[in-house]
C-alpha positions, 0 to 999 in steps of 0.5 A, spaced: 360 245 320 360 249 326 351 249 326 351 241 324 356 241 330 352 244 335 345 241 332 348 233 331 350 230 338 352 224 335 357 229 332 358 232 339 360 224 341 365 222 336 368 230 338 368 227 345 371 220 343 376 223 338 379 228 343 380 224 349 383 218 345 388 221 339 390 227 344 394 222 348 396 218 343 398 225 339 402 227 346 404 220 347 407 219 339 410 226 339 413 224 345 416 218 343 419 221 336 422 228 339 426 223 343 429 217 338 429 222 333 433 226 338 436 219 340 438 218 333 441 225 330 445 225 337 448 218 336 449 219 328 453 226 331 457 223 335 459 218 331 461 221 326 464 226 331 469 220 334 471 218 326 473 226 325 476 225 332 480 218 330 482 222 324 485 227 327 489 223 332 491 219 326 494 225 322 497 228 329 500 220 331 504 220 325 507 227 325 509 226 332 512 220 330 516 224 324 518 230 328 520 224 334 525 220 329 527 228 327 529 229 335 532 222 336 536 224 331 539 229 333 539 227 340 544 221 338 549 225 334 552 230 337 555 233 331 549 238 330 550 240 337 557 242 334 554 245 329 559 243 323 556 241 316 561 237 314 559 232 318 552 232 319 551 233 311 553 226 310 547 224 316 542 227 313 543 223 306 543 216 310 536 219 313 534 221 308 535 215 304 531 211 310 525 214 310 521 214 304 516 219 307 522 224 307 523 227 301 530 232 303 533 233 310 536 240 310 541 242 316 540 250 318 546 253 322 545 258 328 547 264 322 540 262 317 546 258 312 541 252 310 546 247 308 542 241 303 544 234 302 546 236 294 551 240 297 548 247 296 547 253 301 541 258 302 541 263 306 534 263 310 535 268 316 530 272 313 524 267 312 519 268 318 520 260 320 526 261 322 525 267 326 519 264 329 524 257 331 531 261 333 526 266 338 521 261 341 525 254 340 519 251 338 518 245 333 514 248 327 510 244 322 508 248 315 501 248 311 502 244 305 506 247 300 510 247 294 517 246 293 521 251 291 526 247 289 522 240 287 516 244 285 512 238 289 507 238 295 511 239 301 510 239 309 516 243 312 518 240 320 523 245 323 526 241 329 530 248 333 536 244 337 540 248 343 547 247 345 550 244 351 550 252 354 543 253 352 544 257 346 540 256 339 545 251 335 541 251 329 534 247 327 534 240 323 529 241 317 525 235 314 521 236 307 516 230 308 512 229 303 504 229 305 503 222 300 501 218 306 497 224 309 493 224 303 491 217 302 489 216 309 484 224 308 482 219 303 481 213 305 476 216 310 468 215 308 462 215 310 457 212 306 457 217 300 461 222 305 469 223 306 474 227 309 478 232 308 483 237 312 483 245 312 489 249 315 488 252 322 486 259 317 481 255 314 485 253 308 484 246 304 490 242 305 487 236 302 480 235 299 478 230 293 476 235 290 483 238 287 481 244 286 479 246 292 487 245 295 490 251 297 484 256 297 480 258 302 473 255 305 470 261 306 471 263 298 467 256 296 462 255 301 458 261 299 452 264 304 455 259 310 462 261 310 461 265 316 457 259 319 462 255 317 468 260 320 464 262 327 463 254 328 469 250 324 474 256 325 473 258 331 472 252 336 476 245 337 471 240 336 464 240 334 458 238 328 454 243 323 449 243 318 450 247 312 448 248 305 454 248 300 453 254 294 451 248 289 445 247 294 448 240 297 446 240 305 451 236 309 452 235 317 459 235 318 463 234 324 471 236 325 477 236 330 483 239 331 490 236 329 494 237 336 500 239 333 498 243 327 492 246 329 489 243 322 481 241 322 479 235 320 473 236 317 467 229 316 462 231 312 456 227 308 449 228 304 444 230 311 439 226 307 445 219 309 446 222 316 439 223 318 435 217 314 434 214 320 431 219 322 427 221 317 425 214 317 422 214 324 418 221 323 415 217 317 414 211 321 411 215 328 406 219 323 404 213 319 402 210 325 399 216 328 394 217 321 392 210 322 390 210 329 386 216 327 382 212 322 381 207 326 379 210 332 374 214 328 372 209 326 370 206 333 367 213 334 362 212 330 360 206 331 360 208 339 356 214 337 350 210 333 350 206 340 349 211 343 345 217 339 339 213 337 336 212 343 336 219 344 334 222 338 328 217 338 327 221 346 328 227 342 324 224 336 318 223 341 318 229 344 317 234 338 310 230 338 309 232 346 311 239 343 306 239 337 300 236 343 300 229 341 301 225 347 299 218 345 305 215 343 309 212 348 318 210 347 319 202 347 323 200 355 328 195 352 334 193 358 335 196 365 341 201 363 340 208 364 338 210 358 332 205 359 330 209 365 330 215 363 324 211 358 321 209 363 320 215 367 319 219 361 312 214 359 310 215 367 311 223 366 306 222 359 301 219 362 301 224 369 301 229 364 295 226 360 291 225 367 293 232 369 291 236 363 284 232 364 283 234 370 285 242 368 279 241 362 274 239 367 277 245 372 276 250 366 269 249 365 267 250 371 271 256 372 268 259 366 261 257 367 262 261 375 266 268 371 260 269 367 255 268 374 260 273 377 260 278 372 253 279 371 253 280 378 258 285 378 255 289 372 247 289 375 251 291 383 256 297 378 250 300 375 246 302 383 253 304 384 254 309 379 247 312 380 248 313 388 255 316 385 252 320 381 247 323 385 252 324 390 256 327 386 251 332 385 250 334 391 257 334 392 258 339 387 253 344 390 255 344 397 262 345 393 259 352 390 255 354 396 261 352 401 266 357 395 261 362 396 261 363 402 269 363 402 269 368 398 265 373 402 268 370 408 275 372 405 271 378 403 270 381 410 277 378 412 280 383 409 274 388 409 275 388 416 283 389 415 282 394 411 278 397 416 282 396 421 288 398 418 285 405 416 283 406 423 290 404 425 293 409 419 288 414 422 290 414 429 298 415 426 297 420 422 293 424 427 299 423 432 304 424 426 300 431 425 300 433 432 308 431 433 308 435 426 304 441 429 309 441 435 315 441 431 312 446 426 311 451 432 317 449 435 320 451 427 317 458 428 320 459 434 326 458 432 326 463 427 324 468 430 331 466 435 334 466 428 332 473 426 333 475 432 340 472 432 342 474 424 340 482 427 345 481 432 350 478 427 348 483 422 350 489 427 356 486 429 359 485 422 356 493 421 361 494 427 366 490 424 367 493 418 367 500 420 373 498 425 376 495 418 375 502 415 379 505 420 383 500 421 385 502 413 386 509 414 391 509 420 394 504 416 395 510 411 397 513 416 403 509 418 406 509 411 405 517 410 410 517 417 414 511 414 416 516 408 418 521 413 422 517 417 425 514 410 426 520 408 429 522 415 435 517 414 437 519 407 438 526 410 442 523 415 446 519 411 448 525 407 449 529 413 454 523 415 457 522 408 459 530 409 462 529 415 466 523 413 468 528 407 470 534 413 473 529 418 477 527 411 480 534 410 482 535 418 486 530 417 489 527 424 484 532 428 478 529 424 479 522 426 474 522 432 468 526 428 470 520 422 469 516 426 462 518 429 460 519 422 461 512 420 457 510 426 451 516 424 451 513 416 450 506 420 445 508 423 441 512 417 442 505 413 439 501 418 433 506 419 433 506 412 432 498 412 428 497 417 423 503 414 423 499 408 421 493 411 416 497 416 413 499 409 413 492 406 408 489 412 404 495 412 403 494 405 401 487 406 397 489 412 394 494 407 393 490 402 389 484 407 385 490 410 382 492 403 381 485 402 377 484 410 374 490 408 371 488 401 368 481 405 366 484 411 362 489 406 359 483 402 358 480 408 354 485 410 350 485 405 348 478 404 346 477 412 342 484 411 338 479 405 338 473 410 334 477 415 329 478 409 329 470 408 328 469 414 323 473 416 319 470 410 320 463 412 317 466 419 311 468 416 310 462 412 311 458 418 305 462 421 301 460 415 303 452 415 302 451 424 294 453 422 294 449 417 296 443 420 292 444 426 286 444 422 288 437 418 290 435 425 282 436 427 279 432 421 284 427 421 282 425 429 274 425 426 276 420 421 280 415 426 274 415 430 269 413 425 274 407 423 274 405 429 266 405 429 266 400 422 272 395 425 268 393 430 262 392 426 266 389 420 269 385 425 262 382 428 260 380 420 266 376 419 266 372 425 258 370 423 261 369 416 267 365 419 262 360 423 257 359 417 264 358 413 265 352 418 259 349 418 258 350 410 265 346 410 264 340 414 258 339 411 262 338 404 268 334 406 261 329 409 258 329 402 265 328 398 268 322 403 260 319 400 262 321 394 268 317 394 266 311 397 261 310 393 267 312 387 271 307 390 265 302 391 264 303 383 271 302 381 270 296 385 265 293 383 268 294 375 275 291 378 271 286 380 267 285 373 273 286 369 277 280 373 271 276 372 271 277 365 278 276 364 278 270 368 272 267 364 278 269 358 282 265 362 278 259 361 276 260 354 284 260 352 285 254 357 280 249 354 283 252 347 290 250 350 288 243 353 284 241 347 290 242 343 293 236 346 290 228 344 291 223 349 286 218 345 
């Protein structure tokens, strides 16, 4: 589909047509039905709303009238005020006899004594209606109920009523029966619709359906229950559509009964409410098929019109492609259509004349390349001999240039060398000399060196001699140290006798005690002291020994480097005379280097001035070479483009004989 739509104009016509009339009016249509369907469904809604409405206002007027009357009543005998059964009994029978809607009349006193028309007396002060009327002094209204006393349908109205001081006085109770309610619940109807009324918890009160009565709504209408109680239960007024558990769909609408808070519930058949509705829709899309059939049918015809031309121009075109330019297209009228004919024809026939003229041109231009490229091939085969030729000459004068490069490099570097001998020569000779000098200077200062180390080595002599002496008087001191040692344990003895006779003189003695105790102080401190004057002695011993032992190795390790020394002072002697004979031959040689870098110097400048010469001439004969190249390329361009323009040529007279204008 997509590939025939994208080759068929026509088609592409009919798509335009189709779109630009069936869009609007597919707008225009839906348009229209959304707005009267809307219409339509508000409409049904509110009507049937108003009938749910109506009904509710009637049920609530006719249970005002009977709670009306009840206060009238009570308002025109002042016996209830008083409170006395005996007179008010006989009120309710006459009542009760008047109304045919009041099944019974029951006065109630203050205390919850319900005194009844047949004379009986129930307690009633524990039934939640009392209560709710002695504490809020409001006039209640019953669901539907059974009697308890009759076994019938009831609706109990209590009518609380005060006394003159304002206290609760009792309650006028009224059993009606709901006979008139039903038939007027029933009486409602809406095509197959009909009405019915559920209690303010959802209850059914009155339905056509006995059954129903007395059970709630939620338990019957399956999955729409919570529909129906967040719509129904929960607000005053207003529509719902739902699906009851046998499958039947209904539109509903309900209102609240003022007085009792009873819904009023309208409900039929959505196929009923809406068949207008429906009716419409079908309506609305039977004219939309039927302008589409029409409009397809304008389109096509519109799209023949329109396409034949064309696919004659296309037609004609095709045999332009395929070369045959003879045919022409018919010009009928002065539409645009025609004149793109007619400029099509003129365009066939400039054609015609052009492609005549590029054949003419075409021989020519063939007939020239061909002159051309015989031209070229003879002016191509003298370039390529001069080129050749040059070339040789080129390539030898390359040879000899190299050649002469290389030996000028050669001597370059000959020449370098040579120098850099020279220069190597000349450094070690002036290196040899500073050598000759510090191997003199060395020779001297070993000779100070042995002098020095003979002066030291006496001195070490001297030193250890001292050292010696020093040890012996120290041995000294401690002999003396041991006298004087011994000198105060002989004192101590003396003192301790003297302290022992001062003892035995009693009283005399007390003096010489005394100056023996300070002698015995005395040999005790000369005998610490002597102690301590040995420890130091030792120790200076004990360093003496050990100076003694250094200064000996010392002695005898400076008496070996004097014999080192005095060996480095003789080769020393030895390496001086040699290195002033080195220093004699390295001096000739620096000379003769100097000699051959002069000579060396003046064969690379000869060799620098032919390399010169030698290079211009080469770069002479390459430019040639290159000339008489480019030349060759050249004329081999020019040959190839001659041939590829006789090429052209040929493939143009092919090209144009491809095309029939006869």
């Amino acid at each position: 589909m997509n590939k025939w739509f994208g080759k068929s104009i026509r088609a592409k016509i009919i798509a335009l047509l189709l779109s630009v009339t069936m869009i609007p009016l597919l707008i225009a249509c839906s348009l229209l039905m959304a707005i009267s369907t809307g219409a339509m469904e508000t409409s049904t809604k509110v009507n049937q709303t108003a009938l749910a409405q109506l009904s509710a206002a009637s049920i609530d007027t006719w249970l005002k009238g009977k709670i009306t009357s009840a206060q009238r009543v009570i308002d025109a005998h002042p016996e209830f005020k008083q409170g006395n059964p005996a007179q008010i009994v006989p009120i309710l029978k006459v009542l009760t006899e008047a109304d045919p809607d009041v099944q019974a009349f029951n006065f109630v006193t203050s205390t919850g004594a319900s005194h009844r028309i047949d004379g009986s007396v129930v307690d009633v002060s524990k039934f939640d209606n009392f209560k709710a009327a002695q504490s809020t002094m409001k006039t209640a209204v019953s669901d539907i109920r059974k009697s308890a006393a009759t076994g019938e349908n009831v609706i109990i109205i209590d009518v609380p009523f005060k006394k003159d001081n304002g206290e609760f006085a009792g309650l006028l109770q009224m059993l009606l029966s709901p006979a008139d309610l039903i038939s007027m619940v029933s009486s409602i109807k809406e095509g197959s619709g009909y009405g019915y009324l559920l209690s303010s918890t959802g209850t059914y009160l009155i339905h056509k359906e006995v059954e129903r009565v007395g059970k709630p709504a939620g338990e019957l209408l399956g999955d729409a229950a919570a529909a129906f109680e967040n719509s129904v239960l929960k607000y005053t007024n207003g529509t719902l559509d739902y699906t009851e558990a046998d499958g039947a769909s209904y539109a509903a609408a309900y209102d609240a009964v003022a007085s009792t808070g009873w819904k009023m519930v309208i409900i039929a058949p959505e196929k009923e409410v809406y068949a207008e509705v429906n009716r419409t829709r079908i309506t609305t899309i039977a004219i939309i098929v039927i302008s589409l059939i029409v409009v397809t049918g304008i389109a096509l015809v519109v799209a023949r019109i329109i396409s034949t031309p064309l696919l004659r121009i296309s037609s004609l075109m095709k045999e332009v492609a395929q070369g045959r330019l003879v045919d022409r297209l018919e010009v009928r009228g002065e539409d645009e259509i025609q004149t793109l004919k007619a400029h099509i024809n003129h365009m066939l026939d400039s054609f015609c004349e052009l492609i005549g003229k590029i054949s003419e041109s075409s021989e020519i231009v063939a007939a020239s390349s061909e002159e051309l490229t015989a031209t070229s091939l003879q002016t191509a085969a003298a370039t390529e001999q001069v080129n050749r030729s040059v070339s040789f000459i080129a390539t030898s004068s390359e040879a000899q240039y190299e050649s002469a490069s290389q030996t000028s490099m050669t001597m370059t570097e000959m020449a370098v060398g040579i120098t850099r001998i020279a220069e190597s020569a000349s450094g070690v000779s002036e290196a040899t000399n500073e050598v000759v000098s510090d191997v003199t200077s060395g020779h001297a200062e070993v000779q100070a060196a042995i002098r020095q180390m003979t002066a030291v080595g006496g001195t070490v002599r001297q030193t250890a001699n001292a050292v010696q002496s020093l040890e012996q008087q120290s041995h000294t001191i401690g002999e003396i140290i041991d006298v004087i040692r011994g000198i105060a344990q002989q004192t101590n003895l003396l003192a301790l006798n003297a302290s022992i006779e001062a003892a035995r003189a009693g009283e005399h003695g007390k003096g010489f005690a005394v100056v023996a105790t300070e002698v015995k102080k005395l040999a005790e401190q000369t005998r610490t002291e002597a102690e301590r004057i040995t420890v130091i002695v030792s120790s200076i011993l004990d360093n003496t020994r050990t100076v003694a032992s250094s200064v000996n190795e010392g002695v005898e390790m400076m008496n070996e480097g004097v014999g080192q020394v005095s060996k480095v002072g003789e080769i020393f002697e030895h390496v001086l005379a040699s290195v002033r004979s080195v220093s004699d031959q390295i001096q000739e040689v620096s000379a003769a280097s100097e000699e051959l870098s002069a000579g060396t110097e003046e064969v690379a400048a000869s060799m620098s001035e032919m390399l010169h010469v030698t290079k211009e001439a080469a770069e002479q004969l390459a430019q040639v070479s290159r000339a008489a190249s480019e030349q060759k390329q050249s004329m081999d361009e020019v040959s190839n483009s001659s041939q590829s323009l006789s090429e052209m040529a040929m493939e143009l007279r092919e090209m144009v004989s491809r095309f029939s204008t006869k």
